[in-house]
C-alpha positions, -999 to +999 in steps of 0.1 A: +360+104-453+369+094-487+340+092-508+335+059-526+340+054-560+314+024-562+280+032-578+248+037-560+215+017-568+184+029-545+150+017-552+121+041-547+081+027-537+050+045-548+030+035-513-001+020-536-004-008-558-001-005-597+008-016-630+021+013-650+044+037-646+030+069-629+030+106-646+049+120-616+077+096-623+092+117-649+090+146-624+111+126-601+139+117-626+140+152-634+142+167-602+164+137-587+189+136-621+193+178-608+213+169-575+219+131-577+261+122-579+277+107-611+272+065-607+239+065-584+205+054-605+173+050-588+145+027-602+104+033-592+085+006-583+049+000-570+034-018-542+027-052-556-006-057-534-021-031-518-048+000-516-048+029-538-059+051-515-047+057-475-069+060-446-059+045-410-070+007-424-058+009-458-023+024-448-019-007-421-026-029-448+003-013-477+025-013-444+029-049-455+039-046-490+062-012-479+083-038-459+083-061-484+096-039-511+124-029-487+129-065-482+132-074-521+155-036-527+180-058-503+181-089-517+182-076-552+216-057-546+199-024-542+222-004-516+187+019-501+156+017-506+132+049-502+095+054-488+080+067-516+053+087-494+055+111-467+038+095-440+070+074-436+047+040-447+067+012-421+099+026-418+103+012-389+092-021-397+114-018-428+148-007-409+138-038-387+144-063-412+167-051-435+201-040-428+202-014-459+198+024-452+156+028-454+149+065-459+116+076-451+107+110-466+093+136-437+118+123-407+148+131-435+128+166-444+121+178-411+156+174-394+170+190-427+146+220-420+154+221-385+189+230-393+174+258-423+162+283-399+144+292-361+112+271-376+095+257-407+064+253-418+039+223-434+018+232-465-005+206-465-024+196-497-048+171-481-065+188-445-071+156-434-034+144-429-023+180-409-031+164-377-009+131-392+021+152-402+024+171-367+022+137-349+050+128-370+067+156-365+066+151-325+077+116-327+109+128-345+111+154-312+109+184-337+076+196-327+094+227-312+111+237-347+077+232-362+059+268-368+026+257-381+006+227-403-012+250-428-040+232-448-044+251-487-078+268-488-098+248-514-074+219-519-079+179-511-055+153-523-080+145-550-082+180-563-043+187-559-035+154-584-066+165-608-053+200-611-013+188-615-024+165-643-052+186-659-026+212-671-029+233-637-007+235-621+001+272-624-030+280-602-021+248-579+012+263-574-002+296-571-022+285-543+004+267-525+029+296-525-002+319-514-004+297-483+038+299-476+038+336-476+008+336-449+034+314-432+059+334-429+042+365-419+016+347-397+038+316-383+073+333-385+081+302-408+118+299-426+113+271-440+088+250-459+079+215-470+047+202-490+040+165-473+030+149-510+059+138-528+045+143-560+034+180-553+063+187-539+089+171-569+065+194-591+075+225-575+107+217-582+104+210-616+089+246-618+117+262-599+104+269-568+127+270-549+121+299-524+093+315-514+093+351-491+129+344-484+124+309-473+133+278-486+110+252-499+126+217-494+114+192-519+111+155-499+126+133-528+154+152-533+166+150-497+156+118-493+182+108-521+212+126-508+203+113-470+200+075-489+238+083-507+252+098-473+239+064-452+257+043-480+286+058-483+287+057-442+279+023-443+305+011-464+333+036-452+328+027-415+297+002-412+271+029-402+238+019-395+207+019-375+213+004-341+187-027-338+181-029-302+146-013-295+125+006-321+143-016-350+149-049-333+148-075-360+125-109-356+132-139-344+156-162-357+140-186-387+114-159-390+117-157-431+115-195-434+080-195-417+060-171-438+084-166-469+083-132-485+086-139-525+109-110-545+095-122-579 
């Protein structure tokens, strides 16, 4: 395949509402200007309604405004839009209705890792999403590659952003890396992922890159290189999901009944 010489524009959603940009945006630029190719840009948006926190209710609701973001990425010329948030908020509602590549940040991880080594392992930040991410896990049929979900000692999601922003992060990453190496001694783990896409873009932006001779994949990063892959597949050959079953689109007329407004 000849790579195309067209530029790439990918939108990227936070999966909460807000108004300004975000600290961990910078982290993102950095980490994604590292490995992006020459003519892609990617622009960060917010939810436009939604929670700013995610529990089984709140999550439902953002679903709504995930899709609709994927939906205004498409008709704004963007050529893929990416779920901002590892729990893969509506990806497949979002592949249902919009016929750009949607990338969802742990289903691109995990089959990556798959292919890193005999099994990987999830450093979890927040204890109360480990049971989440190996759910997800299975329903991506990788629950066999998957060597362990490992909660960090002493860590919440609240605590994790309060120490990356209160000028911590040396003992956050400390912390993290502590838990890896019990993974790979423990679990047998070669590979690793943190499922927090701000955590994990600041490992990279700290050069972590490895840990006890296994890799630590940062979610962004892949996400964007899976995103330029489907587009370049897409326009070389007309790659794309298949909408049959788990992405079949709505009805005909569907859009003129409950308009979804991309101003």
């Amino acid at each position: 395949m000849i790579a195309s010489k067209e530029g790439i524009k990918i939108m990227v959603s936070e999966p909460m509402a807000g108004e300004k940009p975000e600290p961990h945006w910078a982290w993102y630029k950095k980490t994604l200007d590292t490995v992006k190719r020459p003519g892609t840009s990617i622009d960060f948006v917010h939810l436009k309604k939604g929670y700013r926190s995610l529990s089984p209710y709140t999550s439902a609701y953002n679903v709504l405004s995930m899709v609709q973001r994927a939906y205004e990425a498409e008709k704004k010329g963007y050529d893929a839009f990416i779920i901002g948030c590892a729990t893969d908020l509506g990806l497949r509602e979002s592949r249902a209705i919009v016929n750009i590549p949607v990338i969802a940040p742990t289903e691109a991880v995990v089959h990556f890792a798959a292919t890193l080594g005999n099994k990987f392992s999830i450093i979890a930040v927040n204890p109360n999403g480990c049971v989440l991410m190996a759910n997800l896990v299975t329903s991506y049929s990788l629950r066999d590659k998957l060597a362990s979900v490992r909660p960090v000692p002493g860590l919440t999601l609240t605590k994790t952003f309060q120490m990356m922003l209160g000028g911590e992060q040396e003992k956050l990453i400390d912390m993290i890396t502590r838990e890896m190496v019990q993974a790979v001694e423990q679990d047998g783990a070669e590979a690793f992922f943190v499922p927090c896409v701000p955590t994990s873009s600041m490992l990279t932006m700290n050069g972590i890159h490895t840990v006890a001779g296994a890799p630590v994949i940062d979610l962004l990063s892949i996400s964007m290189k899976q995103a330029e892959m489907m587009v370049e597949l897409k326009r070389a050959y007309g790659t794309s999901v298949c909408k049959r079953s788990i992405y079949c689109p709505p009805y005909e007329g569907w859009e003129k009944d409950i308009p979804i407004m991309t101003e």
